[in-house]
N, C-alpha and C positions, 0 to 999 in steps of 0.2 A: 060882597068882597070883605073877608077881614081886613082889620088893622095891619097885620103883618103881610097880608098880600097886598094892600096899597103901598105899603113899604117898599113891597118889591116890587112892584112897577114904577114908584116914585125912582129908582137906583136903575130901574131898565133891563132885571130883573127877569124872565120866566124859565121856572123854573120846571125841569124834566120828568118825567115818569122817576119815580123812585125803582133806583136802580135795584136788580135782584141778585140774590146773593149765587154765587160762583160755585158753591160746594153745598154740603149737606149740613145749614146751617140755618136760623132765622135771621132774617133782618134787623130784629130789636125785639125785648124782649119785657115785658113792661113788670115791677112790682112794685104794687104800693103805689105810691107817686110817682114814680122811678121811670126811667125810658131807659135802656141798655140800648144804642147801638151800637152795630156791627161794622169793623173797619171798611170803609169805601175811598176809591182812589177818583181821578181824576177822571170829567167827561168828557170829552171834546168842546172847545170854545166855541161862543156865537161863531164864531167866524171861521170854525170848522178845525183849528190847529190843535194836536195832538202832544199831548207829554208824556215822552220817557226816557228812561236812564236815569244815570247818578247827577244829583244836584250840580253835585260840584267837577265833575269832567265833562260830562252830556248836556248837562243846561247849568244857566246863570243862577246866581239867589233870587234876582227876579223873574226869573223864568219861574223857579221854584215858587218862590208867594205865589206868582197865577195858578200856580197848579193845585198849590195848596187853600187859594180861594173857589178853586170850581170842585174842590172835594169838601168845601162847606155848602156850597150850594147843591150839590148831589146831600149832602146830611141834611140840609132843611128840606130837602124834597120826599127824604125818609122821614122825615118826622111826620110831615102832612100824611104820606102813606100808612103811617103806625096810627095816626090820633086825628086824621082829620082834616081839625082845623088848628091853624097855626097860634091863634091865639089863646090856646092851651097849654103854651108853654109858659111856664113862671119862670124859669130859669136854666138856661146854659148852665149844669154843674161842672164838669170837668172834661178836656179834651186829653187823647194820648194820640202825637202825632207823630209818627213813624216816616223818617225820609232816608232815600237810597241815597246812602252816599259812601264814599272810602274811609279810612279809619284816620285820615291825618283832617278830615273836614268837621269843623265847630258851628257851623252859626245852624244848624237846624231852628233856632231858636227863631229866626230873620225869617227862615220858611214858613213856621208855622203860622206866624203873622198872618198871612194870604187868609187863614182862614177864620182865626181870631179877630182881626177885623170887620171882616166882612158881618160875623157874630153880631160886633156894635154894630156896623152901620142900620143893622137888620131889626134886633133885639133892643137896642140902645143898652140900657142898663140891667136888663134881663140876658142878655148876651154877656157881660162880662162873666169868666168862668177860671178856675185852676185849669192848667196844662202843664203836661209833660211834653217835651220833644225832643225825640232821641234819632240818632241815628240806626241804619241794618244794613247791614250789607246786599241786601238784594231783597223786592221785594216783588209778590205776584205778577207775571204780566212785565216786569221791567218798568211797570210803573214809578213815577218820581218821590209818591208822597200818599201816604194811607194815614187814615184819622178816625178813632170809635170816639164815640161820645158819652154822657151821660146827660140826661134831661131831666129838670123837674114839672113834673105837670101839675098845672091847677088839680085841688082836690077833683072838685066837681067833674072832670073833666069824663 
């Protein structure tokens, strides 16, 4: 067991089949050191509950963080799918996080937390990363909250 899978059973933690993508596209796309993934949404929680619609009329901002935590655990589960093993990641470089919401709603920011967090709890300081997070008006599925990533990986890896 890696470092980062002890991690994630230490937080309680298991994580799903790396979800596949929905159209005619790759999952992640690696150069270099580089990890490109591909935007992924929210999976159904342990306890089976589903998210969708707009943050702000459909669900709460905490509704939204959990949704926006179980599409970073859908993203750490691509990354094992792209590379592996998890302790190939140096670095969380950058998130863009994308939430359904109306044009008068601001805190996407509070959303994307959900999954920024979970980064540290995960990564610890290899998890800290830049993000964007914007709002859209509608996104695949009626989904809450979609997030691409970028990854740095160990050379070696």
């Amino acid at each position: 067991m890696t470092n980062v899978e002890k991690r994630l059973a230490q937080l309680g933690i298991d994580l799903p089949e790396a979800p596949s993508p929905m159209a005619n596209y790759v999952p992640g796309v690696r150069t270099g050191n580089l990890l490109y993934l591909s935007g992924v949404g929210p999976a159904p929680s342990a306890d089976g509950k589903k998210y969708s619609g707009k943050v702000d009329s459909d669900l709460t901002v905490e509704e939204g963080y959990e949704a926006a935590r179980l599409v970073g655990i859908n993203l750490i589960a691509r990354i094992r799918g792209e590379v592996g093993d998890l302790d190939k990641v140096k670095r969380i470089v950058k998130l863009l996080a994308m939430v359904n919401s109306s044009p008068s709603f601001t805190r996407q920011p509070a959303v994307a937390n959900g999954c920024s967090d979970l980064l540290v709890e995960v990564f610890g300081d290899k998890g800290r990363h830049a993000r964007s997070a914007v709002g859209m008006s509608a996104l695949p599925n009626d989904i809450p909250v979609e997030i691409e990533m970028i990854v740095e990986l160990d050379d070696q890896a």
